[in-house]
N, C-alpha and C positions, 0 to 999 in steps of 0.2 A: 293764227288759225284762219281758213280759211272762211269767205262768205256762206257756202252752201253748205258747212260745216257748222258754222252760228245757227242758218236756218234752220237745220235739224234739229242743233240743239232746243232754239226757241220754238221749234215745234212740236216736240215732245212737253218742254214747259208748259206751251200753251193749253196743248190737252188736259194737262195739269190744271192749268188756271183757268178752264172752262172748264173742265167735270161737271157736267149735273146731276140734278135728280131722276127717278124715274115717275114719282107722282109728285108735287106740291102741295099736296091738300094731307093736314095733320091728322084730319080725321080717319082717313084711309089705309095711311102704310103705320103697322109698327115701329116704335121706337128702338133702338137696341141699347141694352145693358151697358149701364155704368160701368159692367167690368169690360166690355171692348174699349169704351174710349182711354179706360185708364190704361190697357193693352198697347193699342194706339200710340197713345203718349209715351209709353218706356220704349216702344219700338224706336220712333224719331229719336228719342237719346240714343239707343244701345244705337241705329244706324248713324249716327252722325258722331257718336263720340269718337276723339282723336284724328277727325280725318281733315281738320281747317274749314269746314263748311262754317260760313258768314252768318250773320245775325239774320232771324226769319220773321215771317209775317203770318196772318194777322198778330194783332195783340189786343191787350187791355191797354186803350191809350189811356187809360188815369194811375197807372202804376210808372214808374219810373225804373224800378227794379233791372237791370241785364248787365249779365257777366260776363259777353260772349268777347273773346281778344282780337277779333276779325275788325280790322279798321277800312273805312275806304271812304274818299273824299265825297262828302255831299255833293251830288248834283243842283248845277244852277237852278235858279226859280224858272217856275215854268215859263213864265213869259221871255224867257232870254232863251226857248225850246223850243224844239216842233211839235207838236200833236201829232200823234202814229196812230194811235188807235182809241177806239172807246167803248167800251162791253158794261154788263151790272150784272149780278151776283143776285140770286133770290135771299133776301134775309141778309142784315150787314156782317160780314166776315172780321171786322172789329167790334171790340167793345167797348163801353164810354159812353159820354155825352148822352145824349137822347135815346140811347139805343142800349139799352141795358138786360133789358127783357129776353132771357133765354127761350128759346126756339123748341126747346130739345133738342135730345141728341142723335135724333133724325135714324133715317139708314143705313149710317156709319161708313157710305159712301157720298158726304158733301151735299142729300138731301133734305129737308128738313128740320135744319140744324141751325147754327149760327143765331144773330142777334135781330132783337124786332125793337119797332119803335115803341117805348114803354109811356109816351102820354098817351090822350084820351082822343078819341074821331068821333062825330056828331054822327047821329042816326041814317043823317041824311047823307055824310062823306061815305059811309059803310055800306050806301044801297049797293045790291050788286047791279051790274050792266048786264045788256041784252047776249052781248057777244064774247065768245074767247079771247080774252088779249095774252101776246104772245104766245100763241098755242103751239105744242109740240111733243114729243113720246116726252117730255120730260111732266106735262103739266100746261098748265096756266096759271096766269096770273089772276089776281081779284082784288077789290077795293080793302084796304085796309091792311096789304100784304106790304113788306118793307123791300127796298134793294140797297144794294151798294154800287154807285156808281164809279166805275173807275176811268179818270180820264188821262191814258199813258204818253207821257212824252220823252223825248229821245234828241241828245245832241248832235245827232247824226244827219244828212242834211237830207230830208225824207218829208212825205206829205203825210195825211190821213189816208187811211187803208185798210182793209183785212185783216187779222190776227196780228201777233207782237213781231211778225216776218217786215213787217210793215218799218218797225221803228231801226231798221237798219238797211246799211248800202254799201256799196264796194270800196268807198274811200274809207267809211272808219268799221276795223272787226269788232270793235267793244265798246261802243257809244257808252254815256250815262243815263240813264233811265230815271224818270221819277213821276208818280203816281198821284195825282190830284183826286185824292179821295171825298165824295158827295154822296152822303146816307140819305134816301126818300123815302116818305110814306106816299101809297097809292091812294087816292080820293078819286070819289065821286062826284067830282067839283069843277066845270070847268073855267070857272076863276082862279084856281089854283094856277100854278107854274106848268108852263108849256114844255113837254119834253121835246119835242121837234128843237124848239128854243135854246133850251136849255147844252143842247148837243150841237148846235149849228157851228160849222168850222168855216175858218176865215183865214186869213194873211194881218198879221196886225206887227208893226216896226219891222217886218222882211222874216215873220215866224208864224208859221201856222199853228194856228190855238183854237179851242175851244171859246166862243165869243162873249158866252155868257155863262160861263161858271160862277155861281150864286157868289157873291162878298158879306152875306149878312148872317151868315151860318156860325158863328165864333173864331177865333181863332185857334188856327190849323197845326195840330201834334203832328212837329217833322221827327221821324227818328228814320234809322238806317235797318232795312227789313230784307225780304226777298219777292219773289213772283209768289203766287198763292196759288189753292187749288187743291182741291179733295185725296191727287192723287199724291202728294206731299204728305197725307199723313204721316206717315210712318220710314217716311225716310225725308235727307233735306234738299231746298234748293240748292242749286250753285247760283243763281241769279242774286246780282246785287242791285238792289233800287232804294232808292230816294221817299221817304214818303212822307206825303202832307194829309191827313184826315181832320176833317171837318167836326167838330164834335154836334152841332145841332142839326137837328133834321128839316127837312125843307116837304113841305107838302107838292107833291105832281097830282095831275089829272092824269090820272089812269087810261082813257081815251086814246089820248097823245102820245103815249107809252106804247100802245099798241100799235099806232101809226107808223112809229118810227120803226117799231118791229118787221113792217110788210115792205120797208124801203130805206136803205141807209146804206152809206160809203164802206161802213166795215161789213157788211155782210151779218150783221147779227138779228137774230130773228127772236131769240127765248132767253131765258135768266137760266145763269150758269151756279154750277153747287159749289160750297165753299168747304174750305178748310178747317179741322179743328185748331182752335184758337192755341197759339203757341204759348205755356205756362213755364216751363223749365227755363228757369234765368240765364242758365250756359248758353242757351238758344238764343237771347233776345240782348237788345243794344241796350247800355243806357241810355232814358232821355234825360236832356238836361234840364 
């Protein structure tokens, strides 16, 4: 296939896997009906059943559960990768570890939906700030709000960049992909963890990485998923990736977060809406 053929395709995915909301604040928009997303969810079957589509993403990383017969070799660790891109998700798109706490079921378009962080934030992490952070027609951000950070990398021989167009090149049409997943809560804190930091890219053994992706978070649920993204409900990826999520949550200064919003290599400005969480075992991989 050819490269501007990939692109397409990964640019379609992308809209995919950046879908947002159109407000973030729960207070605001209605909820929609338990029977859309159960709707939702037979749709992604009936559209996916018999046609070979791969094991998908998000999940519950504490279940082990998946029947799907779509195999495909893990991608190396990421440090043996490049770093192509790095975006976050309002509300974490997995479920697990720290982040158990249902969102609701949002707008039924990837907004106000997905998982938040279920411990407790001091009065003082919860103050609100002076200013919008990340602001945009989708919403802003606020102390006490969760993201999923996702950090993409690609064997393909490519820098940091803009969108998942980023993590490919003309020598290889179908790199390996895999997703270094970091669930945050936002505080009012700025002893907290720096996102400026936390996202800073570099060159480290002849591979450009993310320099400071947190090590103290737990140990990382790899299993074999897809691209994510709202507009995935109801039907599936064809993307195959790699994936490592973090099961603890890591406190950011929300400040910082902002910062990085008004200036950064990928071009991202706001938190992207997520996917409803893939349940149907045909759908999902086993972990081991």
């Amino acid at each position: 296939m050819k490269i501007n053929q990939l692109i397409l395709l990964f640019s379609i995915s992308l809209s995919a896997f950046y879908a947002g909301a159109k407000d973030n604040n729960l207070n605001k928009q209605p909820q929609v009906a338990d029977q859309l997303l159960t709707q939702q969810h037979d749709m992604l079957v009936k559209n996916t059943r018999s046609k070979g589509f791969g094991p998908q993403s998000p999940r519950d990383i504490e279940s082990k559960a998946g029947e799907n017969p779509v195999n495909f070799s893990a991608a190396p660790a990421f440090e043996n990768m490049n770093l192509c891109n790095i975006h976050f998700h309002k509300n974490a798109e997995h479920k697990g570890g720290e982040f158990t706490k249902y969102a609701g079921n949002g707008d039924g378009h990837g907004g106000q939906s997905g998982y938040m962080y279920s411990g407790q934030l001091t009065e003082a992490e919860l103050k609100p700030v002076p200013t919008e952070i990340c602001p945009s027609d989708h919403g802003h951000l606020q102390p006490g709000d969760t993201i999923e950070l996702h950090y993409v990398h690609s064997t393909a021989q490519v820098g940091p960049g803009p969108t998942l167009a980023a993590c490919l090149n003309d020598s290889i049409n179908n790199p390996q992909l895999r997703v270094e997943a970091q669930v945050y809560v936002l505080v009012n804190d700025n002893k907290a963890l720096n996102f400026v930091e936390l996202t800073k890219p570099g060159v480290k053994n002849g591979f450009h990485q993310a320099l400071n992706i947190p090590a103290n978070t737990g140990k990382a649920i790899q299993y074999a998923g897809s691209t994510t993204g709202p507009a995935y409900n109801e039907t599936g990826s064809p993307f195959q990736v790699s994936w490592s999520v973090r099961p603890k949550v890591a406190k950011v200064h929300i400040e910082s977060v902002g910062e990085w919003c008004k200036s950064n290599i990928f071009n991202e400005n706001h938190a992207h809406g997520v996917r409803n969480l893939v349940i149907n075992t045909s759908l999902l991989s086993k972990i081991k």
